[in-house]
C-alpha positions in Angstrom: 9.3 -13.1 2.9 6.0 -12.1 1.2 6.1 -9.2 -1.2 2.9 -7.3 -2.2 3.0 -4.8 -4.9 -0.4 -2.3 -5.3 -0.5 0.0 -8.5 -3.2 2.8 -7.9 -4.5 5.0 -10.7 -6.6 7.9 -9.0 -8.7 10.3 -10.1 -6.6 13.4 -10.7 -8.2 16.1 -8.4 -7.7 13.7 -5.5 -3.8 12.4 -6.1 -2.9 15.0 -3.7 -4.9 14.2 -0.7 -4.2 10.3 -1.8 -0.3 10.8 -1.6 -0.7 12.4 1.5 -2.9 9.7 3.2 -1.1 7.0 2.1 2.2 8.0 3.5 0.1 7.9 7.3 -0.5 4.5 6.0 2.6 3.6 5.4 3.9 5.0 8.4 1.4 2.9 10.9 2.0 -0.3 9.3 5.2 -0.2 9.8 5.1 1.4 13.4 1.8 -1.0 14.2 2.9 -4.2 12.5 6.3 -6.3 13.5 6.2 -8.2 10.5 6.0 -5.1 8.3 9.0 -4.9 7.1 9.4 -2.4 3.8 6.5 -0.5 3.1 7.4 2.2 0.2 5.4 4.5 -1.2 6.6 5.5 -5.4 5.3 7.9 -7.8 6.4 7.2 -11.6 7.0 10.6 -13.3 6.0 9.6 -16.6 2.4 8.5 -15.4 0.3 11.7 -13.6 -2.3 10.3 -10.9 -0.4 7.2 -10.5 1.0 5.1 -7.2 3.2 2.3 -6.6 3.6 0.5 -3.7 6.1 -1.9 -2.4 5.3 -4.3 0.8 7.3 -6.5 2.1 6.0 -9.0 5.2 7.3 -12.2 7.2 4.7 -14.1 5.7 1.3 -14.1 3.7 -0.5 -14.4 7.4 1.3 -11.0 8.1 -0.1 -9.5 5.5 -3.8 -11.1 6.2 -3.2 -9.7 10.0 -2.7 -6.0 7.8 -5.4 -6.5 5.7 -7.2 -6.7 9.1 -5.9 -4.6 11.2 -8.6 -1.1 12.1 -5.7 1.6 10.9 -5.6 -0.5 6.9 -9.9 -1.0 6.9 -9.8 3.1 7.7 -7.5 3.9 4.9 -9.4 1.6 2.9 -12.6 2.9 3.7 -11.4 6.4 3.2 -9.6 6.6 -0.4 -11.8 4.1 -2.1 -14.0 6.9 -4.1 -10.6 8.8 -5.0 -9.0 5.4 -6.9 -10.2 4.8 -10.2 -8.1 1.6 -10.9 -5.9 -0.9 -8.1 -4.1 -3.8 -9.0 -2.3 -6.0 -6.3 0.0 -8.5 -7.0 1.7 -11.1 -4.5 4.4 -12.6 -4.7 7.2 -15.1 -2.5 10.6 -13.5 -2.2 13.4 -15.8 -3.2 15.9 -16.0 -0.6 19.8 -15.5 -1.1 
């Protein structure tokens, strides 16, 4: 399983409509994509305008087929000028 892992700081007057939109996102990737498997959106109290979230796929060509797909280059396209800061990290899930 691939895991991806996006942190999102936004600009503050936008964290609303942000949240919003990226719960639709969440919900077509998994409803769109079969090897979506986990996509969950988290807020961490402690840091205002901040997102989390936690994506797990079949496999790192999954996720390229996301990265492709029209419904993630819209949400991309759309909440670029509200994010101030994205980091995305990757990683291989060990398997028990």
């Amino acid at each position: 399983m691939f895991v991806v892992i996006v942190e999102f700081d936004l600009h503050p007057e936008r964290f609303e409509d942000f949240k919003a939109r990226v719960q639709i996102q969440a919900e077509e990737s998994l409803d769109k994509e079969d090897e979506c498997h986990i996509f969950d959106v988290c807020i961490e109290p402690t840091r205002p305008n901040s997102i989390l979230l936690y994506e797990i796929y079949g496999s790192a060509e999954a996720f390229q087929i996301h990265l492709e797909s029209n419904h993630f280059k819209a949400f991309d396209a759309e909440v670029a000028p509200w994010i101030t800061s994205k980091q995305v990290r990757q990683f291989e899930r060990l398997e028990r």
